[in-house]
BANU-709187 format. One line per 3 residues: number of its first residue (from 1); their letters; for each residue x, y, z of N, C-alpha, C. Coordinates in Angstrom, 2 decimals. Each point is the difference from the previous one (the first is absolute). Layout:
// BANU-709187
NUM) A) X:Y:Z:X:Y:Z:X:Y:Z ~ ...
***
This chain:
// BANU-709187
1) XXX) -14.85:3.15:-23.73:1.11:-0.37:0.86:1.26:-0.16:-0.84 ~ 1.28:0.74:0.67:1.34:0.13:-0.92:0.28:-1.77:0.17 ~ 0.44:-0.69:-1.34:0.93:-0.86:-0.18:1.22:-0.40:0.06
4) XXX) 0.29:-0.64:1.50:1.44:-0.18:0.70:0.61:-1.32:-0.03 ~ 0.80:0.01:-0.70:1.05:-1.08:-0.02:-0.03:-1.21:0.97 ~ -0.16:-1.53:-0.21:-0.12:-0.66:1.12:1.42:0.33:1.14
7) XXX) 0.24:0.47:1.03:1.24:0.19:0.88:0.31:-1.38:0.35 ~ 1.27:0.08:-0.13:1.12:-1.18:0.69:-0.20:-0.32:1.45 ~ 0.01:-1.03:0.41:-0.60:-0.43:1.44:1.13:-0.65:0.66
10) XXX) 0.11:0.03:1.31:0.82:-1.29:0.74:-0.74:-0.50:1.38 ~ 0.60:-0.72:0.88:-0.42:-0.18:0.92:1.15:-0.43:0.65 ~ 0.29:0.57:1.45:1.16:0.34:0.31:-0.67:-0.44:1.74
13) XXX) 1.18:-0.20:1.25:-0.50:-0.16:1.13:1.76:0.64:0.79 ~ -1.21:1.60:0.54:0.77:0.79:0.52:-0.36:0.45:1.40 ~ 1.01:-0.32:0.45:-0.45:0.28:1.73:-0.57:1.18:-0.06
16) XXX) 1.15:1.34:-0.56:-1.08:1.38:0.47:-0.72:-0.15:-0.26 ~ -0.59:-0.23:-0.93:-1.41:0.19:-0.70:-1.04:-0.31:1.33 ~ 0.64:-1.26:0.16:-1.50:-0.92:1.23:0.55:0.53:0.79
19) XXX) 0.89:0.72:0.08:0.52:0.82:1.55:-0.83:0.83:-0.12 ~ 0.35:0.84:-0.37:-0.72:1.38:-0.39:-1.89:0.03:0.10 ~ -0.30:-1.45:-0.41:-0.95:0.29:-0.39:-1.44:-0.37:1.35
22) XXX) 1.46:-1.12:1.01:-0.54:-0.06:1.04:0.00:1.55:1.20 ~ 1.12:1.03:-0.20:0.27:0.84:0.33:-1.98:0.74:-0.60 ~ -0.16:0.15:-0.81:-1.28:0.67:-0.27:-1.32:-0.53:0.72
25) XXX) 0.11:-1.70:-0.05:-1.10:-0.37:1.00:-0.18:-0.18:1.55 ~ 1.32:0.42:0.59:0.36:0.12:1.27:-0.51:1.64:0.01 ~ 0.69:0.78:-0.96:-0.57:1.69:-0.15:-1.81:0.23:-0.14
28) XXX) -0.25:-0.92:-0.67:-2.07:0.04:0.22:0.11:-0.36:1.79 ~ -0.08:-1.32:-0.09:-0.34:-0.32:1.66:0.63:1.31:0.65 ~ 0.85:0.57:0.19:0.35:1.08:1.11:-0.78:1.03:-0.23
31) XXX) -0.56:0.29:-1.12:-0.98:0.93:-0.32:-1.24:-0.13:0.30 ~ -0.48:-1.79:0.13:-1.20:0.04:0.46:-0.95:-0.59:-0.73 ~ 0.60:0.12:-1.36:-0.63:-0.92:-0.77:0.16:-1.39:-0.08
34) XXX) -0.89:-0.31:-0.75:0.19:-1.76:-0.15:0.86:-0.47:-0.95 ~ 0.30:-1.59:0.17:0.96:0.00:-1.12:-0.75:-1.55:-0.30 ~ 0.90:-0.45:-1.01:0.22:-1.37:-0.49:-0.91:-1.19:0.82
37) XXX) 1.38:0.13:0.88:-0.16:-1.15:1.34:0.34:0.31:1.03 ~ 0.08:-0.71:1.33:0.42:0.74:1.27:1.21:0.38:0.38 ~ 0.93:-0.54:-1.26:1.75:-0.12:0.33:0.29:1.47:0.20
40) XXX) -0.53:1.23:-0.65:0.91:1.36:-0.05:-0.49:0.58:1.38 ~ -1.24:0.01:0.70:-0.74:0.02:1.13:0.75:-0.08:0.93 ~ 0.67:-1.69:0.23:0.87:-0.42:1.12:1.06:0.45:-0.44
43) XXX) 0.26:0.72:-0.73:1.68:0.33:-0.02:-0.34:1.44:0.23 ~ -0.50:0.88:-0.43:-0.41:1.26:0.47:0.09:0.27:1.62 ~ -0.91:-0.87:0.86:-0.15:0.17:0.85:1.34:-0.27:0.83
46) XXX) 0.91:-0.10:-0.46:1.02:-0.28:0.62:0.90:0.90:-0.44 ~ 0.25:0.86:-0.99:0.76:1.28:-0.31:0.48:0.98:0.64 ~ 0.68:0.13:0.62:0.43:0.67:1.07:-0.06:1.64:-0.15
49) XXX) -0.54:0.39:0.90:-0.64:1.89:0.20:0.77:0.25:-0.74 ~ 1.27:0.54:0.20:0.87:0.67:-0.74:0.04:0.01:-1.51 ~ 0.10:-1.31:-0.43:0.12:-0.57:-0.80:-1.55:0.55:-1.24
52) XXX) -1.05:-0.29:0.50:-1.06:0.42:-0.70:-0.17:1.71:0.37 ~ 0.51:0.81:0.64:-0.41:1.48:0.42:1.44:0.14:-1.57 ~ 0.61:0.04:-0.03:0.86:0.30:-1.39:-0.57:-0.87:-1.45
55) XXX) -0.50:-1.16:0.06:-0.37:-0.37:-0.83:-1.29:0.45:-0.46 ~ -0.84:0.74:0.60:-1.57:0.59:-0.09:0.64:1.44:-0.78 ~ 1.39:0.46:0.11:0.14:1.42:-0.43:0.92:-0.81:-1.42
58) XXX) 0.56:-0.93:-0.25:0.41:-0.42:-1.12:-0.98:-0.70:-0.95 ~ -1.55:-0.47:0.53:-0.32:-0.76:-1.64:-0.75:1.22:-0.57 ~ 0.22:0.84:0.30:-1.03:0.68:-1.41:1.24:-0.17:-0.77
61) XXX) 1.31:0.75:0.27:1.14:0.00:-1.21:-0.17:-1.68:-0.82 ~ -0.24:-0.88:0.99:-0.06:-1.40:-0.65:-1.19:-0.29:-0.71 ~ -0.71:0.44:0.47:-1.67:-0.13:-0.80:-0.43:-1.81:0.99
64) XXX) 0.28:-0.15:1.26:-0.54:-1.31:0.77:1.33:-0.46:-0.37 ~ 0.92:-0.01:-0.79:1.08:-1.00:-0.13:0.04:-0.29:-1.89 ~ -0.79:0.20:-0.45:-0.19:-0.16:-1.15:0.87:0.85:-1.61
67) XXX) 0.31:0.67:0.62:1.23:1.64:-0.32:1.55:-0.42:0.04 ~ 0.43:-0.91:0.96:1.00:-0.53:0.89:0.28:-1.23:-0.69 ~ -1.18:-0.88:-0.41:-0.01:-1.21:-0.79:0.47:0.28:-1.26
70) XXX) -0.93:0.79:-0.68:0.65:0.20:-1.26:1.12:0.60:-0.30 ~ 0.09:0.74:0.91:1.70:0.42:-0.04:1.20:-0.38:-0.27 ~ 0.16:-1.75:0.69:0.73:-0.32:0.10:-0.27:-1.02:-0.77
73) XXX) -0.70:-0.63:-0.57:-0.45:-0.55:-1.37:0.54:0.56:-1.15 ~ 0.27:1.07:-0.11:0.63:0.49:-1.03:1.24:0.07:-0.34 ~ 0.26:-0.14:1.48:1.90:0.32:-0.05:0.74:-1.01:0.37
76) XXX) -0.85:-1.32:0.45:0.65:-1.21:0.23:-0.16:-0.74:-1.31 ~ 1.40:-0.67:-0.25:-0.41:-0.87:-1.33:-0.83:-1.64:0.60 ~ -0.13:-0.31:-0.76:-0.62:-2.17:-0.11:0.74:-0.56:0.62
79) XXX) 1.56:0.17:0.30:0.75:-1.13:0.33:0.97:0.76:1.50 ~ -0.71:1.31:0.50:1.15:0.64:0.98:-0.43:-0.65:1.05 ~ 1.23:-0.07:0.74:-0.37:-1.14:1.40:-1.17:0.88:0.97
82) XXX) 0.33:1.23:-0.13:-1.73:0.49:0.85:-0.80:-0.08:-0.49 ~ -0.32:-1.12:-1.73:-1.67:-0.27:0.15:-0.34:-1.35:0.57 ~ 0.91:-0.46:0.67:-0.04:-1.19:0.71:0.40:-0.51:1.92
85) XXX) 0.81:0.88:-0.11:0.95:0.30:1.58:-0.59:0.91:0.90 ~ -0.16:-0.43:1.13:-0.64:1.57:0.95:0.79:0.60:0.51 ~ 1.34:-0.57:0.08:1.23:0.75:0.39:0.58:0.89:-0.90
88) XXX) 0.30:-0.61:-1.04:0.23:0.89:-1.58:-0.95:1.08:-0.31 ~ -1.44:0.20:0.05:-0.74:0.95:-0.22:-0.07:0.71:1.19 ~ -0.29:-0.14:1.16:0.13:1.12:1.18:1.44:0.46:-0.32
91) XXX) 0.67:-0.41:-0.36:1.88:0.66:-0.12:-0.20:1.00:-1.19 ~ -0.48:-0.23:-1.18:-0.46:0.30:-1.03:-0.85:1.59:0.48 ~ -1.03:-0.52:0.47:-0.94:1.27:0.59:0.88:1.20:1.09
94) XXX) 0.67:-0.57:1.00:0.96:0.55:1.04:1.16:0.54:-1.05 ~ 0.05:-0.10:-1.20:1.40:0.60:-0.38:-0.72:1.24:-1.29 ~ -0.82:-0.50:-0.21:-1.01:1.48:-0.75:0.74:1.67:-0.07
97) XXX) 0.63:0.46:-0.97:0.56:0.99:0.74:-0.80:1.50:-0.23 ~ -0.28:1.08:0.88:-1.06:0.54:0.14:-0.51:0.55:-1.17 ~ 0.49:0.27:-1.49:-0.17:0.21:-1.21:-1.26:-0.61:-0.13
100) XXX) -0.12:-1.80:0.11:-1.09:-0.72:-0.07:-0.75:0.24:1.26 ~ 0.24:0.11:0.44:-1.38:0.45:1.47:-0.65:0.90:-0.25 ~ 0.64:1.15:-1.00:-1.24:1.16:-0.38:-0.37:-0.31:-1.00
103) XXX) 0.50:-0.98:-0.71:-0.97:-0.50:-1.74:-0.88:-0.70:0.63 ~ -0.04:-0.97:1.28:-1.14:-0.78:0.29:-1.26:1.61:0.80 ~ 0.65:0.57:0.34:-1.57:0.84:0.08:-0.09:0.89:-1.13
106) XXX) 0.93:-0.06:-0.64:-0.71:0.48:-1.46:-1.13:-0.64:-0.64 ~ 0.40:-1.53:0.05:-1.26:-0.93:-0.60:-1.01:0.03:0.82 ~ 0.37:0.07:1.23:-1.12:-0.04:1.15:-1.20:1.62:-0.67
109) XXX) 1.02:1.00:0.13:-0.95:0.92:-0.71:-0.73:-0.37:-1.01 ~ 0.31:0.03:-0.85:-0.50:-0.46:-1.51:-0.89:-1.12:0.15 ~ -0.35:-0.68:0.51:-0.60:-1.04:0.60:-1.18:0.23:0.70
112) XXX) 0.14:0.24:0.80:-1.01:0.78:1.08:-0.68:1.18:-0.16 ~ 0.16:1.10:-0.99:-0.76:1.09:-0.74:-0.29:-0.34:-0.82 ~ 0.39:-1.17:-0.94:-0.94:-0.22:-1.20:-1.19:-1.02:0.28
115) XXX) 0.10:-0.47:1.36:-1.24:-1.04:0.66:-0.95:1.30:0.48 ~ 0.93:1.11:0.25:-0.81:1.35:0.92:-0.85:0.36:-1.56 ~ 0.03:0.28:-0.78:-0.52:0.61:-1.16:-0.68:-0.91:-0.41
118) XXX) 0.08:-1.36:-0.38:-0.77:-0.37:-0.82:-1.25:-0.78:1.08 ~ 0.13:-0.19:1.29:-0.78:-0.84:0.82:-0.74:1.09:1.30 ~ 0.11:1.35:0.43:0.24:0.06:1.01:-0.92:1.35:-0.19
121) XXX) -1.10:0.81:0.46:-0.20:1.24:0.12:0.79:1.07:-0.20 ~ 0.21:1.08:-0.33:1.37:1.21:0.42:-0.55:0.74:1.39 ~ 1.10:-0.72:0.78:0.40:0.87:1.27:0.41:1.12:0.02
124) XXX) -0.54:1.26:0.81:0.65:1.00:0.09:1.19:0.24:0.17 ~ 0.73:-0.77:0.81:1.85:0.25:0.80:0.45:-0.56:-0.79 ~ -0.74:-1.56:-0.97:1.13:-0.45:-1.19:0.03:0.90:-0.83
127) XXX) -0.85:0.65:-0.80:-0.55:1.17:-1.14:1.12:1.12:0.47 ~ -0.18:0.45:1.24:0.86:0.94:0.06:1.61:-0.02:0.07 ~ 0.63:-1.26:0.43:1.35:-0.32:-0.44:-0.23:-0.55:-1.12
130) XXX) -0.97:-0.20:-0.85:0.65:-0.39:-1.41:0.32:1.31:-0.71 ~ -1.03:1.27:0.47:0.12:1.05:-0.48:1.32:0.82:-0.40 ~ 0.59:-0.16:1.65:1.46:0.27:0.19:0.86:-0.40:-1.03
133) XXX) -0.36:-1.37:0.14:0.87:-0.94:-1.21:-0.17:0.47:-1.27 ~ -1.13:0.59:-0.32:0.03:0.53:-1.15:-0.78:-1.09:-1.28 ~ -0.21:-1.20:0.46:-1.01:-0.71:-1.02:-0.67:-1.59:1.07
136) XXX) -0.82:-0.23:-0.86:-0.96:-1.09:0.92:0.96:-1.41:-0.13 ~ 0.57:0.17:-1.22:0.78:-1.37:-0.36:1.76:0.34:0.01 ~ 0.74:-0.29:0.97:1.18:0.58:-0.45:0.61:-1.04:-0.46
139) XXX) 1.13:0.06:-0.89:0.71:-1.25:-0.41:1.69:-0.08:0.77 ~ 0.44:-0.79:-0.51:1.45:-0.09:0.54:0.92:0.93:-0.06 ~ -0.77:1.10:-0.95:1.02:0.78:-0.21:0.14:1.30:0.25
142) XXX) -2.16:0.47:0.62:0.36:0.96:1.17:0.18:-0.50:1.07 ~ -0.54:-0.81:0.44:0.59:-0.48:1.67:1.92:-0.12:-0.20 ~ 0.76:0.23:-0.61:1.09:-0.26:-0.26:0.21:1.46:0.31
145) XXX) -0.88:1.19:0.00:0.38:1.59:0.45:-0.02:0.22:1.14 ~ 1.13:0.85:0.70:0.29:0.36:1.33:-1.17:0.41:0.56 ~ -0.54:-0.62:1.32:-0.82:0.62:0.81:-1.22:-0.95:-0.49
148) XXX) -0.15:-0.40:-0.45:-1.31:-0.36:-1.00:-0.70:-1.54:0.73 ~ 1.00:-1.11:-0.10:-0.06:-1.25:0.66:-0.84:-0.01:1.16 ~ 0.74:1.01:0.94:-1.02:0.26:1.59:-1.08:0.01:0.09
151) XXX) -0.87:1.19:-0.97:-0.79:0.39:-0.50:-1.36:-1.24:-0.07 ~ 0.75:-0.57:-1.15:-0.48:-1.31:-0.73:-0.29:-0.85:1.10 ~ 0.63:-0.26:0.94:0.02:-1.44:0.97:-0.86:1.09:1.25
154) XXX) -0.47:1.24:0.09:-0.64:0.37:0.65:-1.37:-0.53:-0.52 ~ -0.02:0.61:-1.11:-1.32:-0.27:-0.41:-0.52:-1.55:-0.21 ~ 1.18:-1.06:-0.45:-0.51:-1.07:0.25:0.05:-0.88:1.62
157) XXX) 0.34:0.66:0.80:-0.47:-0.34:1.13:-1.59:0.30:0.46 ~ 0.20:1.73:-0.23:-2.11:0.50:0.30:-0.74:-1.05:-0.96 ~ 0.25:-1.24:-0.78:-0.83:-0.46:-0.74:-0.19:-1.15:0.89
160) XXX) 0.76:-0.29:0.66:0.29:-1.30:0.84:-0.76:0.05:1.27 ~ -0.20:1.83:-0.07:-0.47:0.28:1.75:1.38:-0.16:0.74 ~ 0.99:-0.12:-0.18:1.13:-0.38:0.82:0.74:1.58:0.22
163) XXX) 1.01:-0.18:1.30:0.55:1.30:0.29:0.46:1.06:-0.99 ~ -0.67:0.91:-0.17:0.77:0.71:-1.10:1.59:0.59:-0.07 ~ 0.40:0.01:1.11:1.31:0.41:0.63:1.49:-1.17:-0.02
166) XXX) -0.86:-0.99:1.05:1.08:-0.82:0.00:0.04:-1.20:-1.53 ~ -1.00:-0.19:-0.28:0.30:-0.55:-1.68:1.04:0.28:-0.35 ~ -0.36:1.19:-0.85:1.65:0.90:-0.47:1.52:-0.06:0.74
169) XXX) -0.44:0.10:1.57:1.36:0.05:0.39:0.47:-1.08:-0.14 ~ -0.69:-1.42:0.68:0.41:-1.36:-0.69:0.69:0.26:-1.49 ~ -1.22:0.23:-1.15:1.20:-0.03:-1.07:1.19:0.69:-0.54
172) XXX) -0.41:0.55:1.06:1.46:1.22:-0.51:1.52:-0.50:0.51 ~ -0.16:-1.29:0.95:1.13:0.11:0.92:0.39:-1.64:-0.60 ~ 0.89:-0.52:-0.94:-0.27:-1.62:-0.34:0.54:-0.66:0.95
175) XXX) 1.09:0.03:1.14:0.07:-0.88:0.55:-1.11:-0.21:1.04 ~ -0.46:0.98:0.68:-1.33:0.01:0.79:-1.06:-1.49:-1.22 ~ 0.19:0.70:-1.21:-1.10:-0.67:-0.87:0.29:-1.60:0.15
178) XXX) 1.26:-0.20:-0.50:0.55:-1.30:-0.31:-0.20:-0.85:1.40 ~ 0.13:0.86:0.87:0.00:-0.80:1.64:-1.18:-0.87:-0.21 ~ -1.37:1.56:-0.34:-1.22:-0.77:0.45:-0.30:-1.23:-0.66
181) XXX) 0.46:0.11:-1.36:-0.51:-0.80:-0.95:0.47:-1.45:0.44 ~ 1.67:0.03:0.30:0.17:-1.15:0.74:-0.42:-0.73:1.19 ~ -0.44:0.87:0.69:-0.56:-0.40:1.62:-1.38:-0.78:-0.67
184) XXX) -0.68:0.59:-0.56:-1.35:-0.73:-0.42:0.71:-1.43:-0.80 ~ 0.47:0.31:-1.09:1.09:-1.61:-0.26:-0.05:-1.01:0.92 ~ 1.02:0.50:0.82:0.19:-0.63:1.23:-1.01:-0.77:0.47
187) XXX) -0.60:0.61:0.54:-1.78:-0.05:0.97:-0.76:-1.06:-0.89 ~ -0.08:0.10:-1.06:-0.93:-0.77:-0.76:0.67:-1.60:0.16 ~ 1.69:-0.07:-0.82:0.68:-1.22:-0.01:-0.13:-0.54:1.22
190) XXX) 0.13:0.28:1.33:0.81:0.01:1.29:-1.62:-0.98:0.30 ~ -1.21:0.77:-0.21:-1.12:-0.06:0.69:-0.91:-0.98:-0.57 ~ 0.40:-0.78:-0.47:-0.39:-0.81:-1.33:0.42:-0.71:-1.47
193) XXX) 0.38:0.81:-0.66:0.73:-0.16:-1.23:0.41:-0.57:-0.39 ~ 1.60:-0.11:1.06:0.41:-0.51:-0.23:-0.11:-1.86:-0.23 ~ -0.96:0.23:0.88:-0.10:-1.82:0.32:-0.74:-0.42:-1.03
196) XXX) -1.14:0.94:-0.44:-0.78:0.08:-1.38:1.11:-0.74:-0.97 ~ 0.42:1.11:-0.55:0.61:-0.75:-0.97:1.25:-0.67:-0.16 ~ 0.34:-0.43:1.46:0.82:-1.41:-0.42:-1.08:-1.02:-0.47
199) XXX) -1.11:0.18:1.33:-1.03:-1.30:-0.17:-0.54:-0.49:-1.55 ~ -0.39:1.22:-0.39:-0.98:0.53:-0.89:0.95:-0.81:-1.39 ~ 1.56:0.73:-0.16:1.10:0.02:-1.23:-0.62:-1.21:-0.90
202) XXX) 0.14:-1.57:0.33:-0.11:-0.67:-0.91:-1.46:0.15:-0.98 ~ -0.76:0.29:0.99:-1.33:0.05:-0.49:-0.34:1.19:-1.61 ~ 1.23:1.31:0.79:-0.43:1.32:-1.19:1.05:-0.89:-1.06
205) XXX) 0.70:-0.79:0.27:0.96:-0.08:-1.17:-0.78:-0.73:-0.88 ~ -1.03:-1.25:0.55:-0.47:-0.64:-1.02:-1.50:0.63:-0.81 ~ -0.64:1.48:1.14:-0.63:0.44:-0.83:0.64:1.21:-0.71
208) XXX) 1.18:0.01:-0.51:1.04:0.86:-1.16:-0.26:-0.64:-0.97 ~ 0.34:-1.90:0.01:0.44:-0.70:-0.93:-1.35:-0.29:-0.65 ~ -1.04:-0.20:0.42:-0.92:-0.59:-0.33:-0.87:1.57:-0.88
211) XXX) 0.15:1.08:0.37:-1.02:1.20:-0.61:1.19:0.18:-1.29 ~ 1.16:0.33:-0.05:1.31:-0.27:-0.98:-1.12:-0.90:-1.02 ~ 0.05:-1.50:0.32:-0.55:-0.96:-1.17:-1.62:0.93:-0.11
214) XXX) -0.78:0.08:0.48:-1.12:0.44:-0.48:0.23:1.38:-1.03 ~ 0.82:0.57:0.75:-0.19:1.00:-1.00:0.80:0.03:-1.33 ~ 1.05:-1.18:-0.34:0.56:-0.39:-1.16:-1.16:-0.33:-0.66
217) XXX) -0.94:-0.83:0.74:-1.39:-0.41:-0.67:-0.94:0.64:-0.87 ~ 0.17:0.89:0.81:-1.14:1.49:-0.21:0.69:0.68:-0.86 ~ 1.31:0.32:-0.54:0.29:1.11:-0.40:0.58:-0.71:-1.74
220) XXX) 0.11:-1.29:-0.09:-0.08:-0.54:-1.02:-0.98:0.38:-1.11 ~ 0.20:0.54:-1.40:-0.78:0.75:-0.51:-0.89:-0.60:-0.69 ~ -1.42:0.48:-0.42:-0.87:-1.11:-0.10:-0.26:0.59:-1.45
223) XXX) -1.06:-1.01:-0.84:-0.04:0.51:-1.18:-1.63:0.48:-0.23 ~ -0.35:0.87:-0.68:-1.27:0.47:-0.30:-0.65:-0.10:-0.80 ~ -1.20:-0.04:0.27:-0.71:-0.36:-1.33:-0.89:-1.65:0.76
226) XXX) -0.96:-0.43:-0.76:-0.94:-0.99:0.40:1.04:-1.30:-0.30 ~ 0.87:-0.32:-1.01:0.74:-1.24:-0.24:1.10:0.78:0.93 ~ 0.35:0.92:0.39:1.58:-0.23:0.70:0.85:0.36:-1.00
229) XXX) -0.28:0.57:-1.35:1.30:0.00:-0.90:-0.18:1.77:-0.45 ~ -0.48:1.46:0.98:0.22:0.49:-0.18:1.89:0.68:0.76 ~ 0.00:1.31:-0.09:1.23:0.32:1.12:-0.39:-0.33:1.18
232) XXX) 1.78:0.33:0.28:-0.11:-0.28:1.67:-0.21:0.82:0.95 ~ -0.68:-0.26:0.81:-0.34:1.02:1.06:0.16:-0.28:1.55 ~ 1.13:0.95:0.17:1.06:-0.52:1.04:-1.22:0.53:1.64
235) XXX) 0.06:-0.68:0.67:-0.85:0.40:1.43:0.10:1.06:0.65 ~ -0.93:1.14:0.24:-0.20:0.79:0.44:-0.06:-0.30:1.83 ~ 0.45:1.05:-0.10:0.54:0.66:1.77:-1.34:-0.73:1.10
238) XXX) -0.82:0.14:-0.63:-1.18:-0.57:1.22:0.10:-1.78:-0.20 ~ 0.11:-0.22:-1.15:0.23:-1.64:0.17:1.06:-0.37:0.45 ~ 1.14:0.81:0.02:1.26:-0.20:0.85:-0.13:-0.41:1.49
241) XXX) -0.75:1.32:0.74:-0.34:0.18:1.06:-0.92:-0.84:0.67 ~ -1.02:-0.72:-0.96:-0.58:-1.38:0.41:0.78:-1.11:-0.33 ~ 0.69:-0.25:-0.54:1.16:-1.32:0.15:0.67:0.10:0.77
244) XXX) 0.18:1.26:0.46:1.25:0.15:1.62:-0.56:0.06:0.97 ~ -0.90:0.26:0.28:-0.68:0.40:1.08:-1.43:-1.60:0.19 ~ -0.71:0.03:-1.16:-1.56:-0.49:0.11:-0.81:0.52:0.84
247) XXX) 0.58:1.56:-0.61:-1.27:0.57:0.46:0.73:1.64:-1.05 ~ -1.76:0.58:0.08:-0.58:1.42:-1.14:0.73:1.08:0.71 ~ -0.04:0.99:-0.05:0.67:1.02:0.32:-1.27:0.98:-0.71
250) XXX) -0.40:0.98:1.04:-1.03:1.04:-0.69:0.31:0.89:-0.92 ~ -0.57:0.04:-1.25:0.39:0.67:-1.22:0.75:1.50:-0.16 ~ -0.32:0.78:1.35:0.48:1.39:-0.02:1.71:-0.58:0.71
253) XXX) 0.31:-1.37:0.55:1.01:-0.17:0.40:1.13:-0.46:-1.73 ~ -0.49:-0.66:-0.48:0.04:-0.52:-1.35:0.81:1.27:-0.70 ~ -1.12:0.32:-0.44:0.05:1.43:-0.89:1.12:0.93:0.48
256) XXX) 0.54:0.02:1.32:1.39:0.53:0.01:1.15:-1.12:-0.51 ~ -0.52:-1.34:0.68:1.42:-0.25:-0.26:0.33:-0.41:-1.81 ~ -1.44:-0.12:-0.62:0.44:-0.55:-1.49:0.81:1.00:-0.29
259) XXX) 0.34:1.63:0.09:1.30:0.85:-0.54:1.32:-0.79:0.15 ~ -0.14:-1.03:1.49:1.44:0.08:0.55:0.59:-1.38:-1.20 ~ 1.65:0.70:-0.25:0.53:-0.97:-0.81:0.66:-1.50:0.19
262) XXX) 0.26:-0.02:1.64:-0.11:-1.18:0.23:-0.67:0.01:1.94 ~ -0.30:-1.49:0.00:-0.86:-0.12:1.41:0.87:-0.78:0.72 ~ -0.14:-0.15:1.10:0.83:-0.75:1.22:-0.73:-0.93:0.72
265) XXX) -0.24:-0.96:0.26:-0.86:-0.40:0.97:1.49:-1.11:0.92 ~ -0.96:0.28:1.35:1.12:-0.68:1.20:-1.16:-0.40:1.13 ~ -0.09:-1.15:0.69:-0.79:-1.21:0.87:0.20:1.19:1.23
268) XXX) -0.85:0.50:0.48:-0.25:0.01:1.64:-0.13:-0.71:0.71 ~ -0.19:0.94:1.23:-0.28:-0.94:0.94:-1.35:1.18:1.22 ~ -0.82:-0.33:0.80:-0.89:0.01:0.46:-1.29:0.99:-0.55
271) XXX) -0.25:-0.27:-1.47:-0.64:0.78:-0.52:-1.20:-0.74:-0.40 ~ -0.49:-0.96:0.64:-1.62:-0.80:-0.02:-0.13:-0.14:-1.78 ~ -0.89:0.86:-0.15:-0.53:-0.22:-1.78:0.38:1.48:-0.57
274) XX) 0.82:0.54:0.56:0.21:1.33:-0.58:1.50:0.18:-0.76 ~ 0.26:0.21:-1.60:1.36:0.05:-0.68:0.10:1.22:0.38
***
């Protein structure tokens, strides 16, 4: 196993994030699956037709919502009022200009064919638009070739089982895109959410403050050797992840993230025993 640097950690409490992330467990329940707890269930069932007939042709680009999350994790800093405001981040999301609406199904691609390859049988109709495409793995920088993108979001729709037609046209068109993405926003805050996390706020703030001290705890470097007086050996990524969490994470989950150079962790909300 390659030897990776302990990564820099924080712990941060960001609405999208638990937005977003309730957006994915409201996206299981409408699918049918189970979730957590009963909260995404009763909010599902209340999603209005419209509202889920466009959102069923937008999460493959999202991957359930999960595509959409990280997205905007990346491009929001620690201190911008949309990782805190629901007015500021829906304004934030609503002002997206369509440049970023096709980088988010760019990631959505890239995302969703590399779950297709490494997890998934080869489908004939995906196989054959990857063919088109010209390789099984494309990167940012053929999907960046004319004609090519469509292609790509064809084939990662046939992976989804989802329309092969209207997928694409969805992503091809961003304000159509941006609509949907907001209407589901909407639907989720409106139908729940919102009341969530006013109720919820004091509670994630004090489990920020309190995993913060544990993991100062944990990441304090210890010394080796039977007396304690060899080097120091600063805490590895899985003992991180049990001081923030108190709880394991399965080793093939691990083993990706020890590459990553630094980790994030942020308090949910209706996720039972699941980080």
């Amino acid at each position: 196993m390659a030897a990776y640097p302990p990564p820099e950690w924080d712990v941060t409490l960001s609405l999208p994030a638990v937005h977003a992330t309730a957006m994915v467990l409201v996206d299981y329940a409408l699918g049918g699956s189970s979730t957590p707890t009963a909260w995404p269930h009763a909010v599902a069932s209340r999603v209005p037709a419209a509202v889920k007939s466009e959102w069923m042709l937008l999460r493959p680009i999202v991957a359930h919502g999960t595509v959409w999350r990280d997205f905007v994790l990346f491009r929001l800093g620690r201190d911008d009022a949309a990782q805190h405001e629901w007015r500021a981040y829906r304004e934030w999301t609503a002002r997206l200009p369509d440049e970023e609406m096709q980088a988010l199904v760019v990631e959505g691609v890239l995302s969703g064919l590399r779950y297709y390859r490494e997890n998934m049988k080869p489908m004939p109709e995906v196989e054959d638009c990857l063919a088109a495409v010209g390789t099984r793995a494309p990167d940012r920088q053929v999907l960046a070739e004319r004609n090519v993108l469509p292609t790509a979001v064809r084939a990662l729709a046939a992976s989804w089982g989802a329309p092969v037609e209207a997928v694409p046209e969805l992503a091809a068109h961003p304000p159509r895109l941006r609509r949907a993405l907001l209407r589901m926003m909407d639907a989720v805050w409106e139908l729940g959410f919102g009341r969530l996390w006013t109720e919820r706020l004091p509670r994630l703030r004090r489990a920020a403050v309190a995993a913060t001290r544990r993991l100062e705890e944990a990441a304090a470097p210890r010394r080796s050797g039977a007396g304690g007086g060899g080097a120091a050996v600063p805490a590895g990524v899985d003992e991180l992840v049990l001081a923030a969490t108190g709880r394991q994470l399965a080793s093939s989950v691990l083993d990706k993230m020890r590459s990553a150079s630094r980790v994030v962790f942020f308090p949910g909300l209706e996720l039972g025993h699941f980080i």
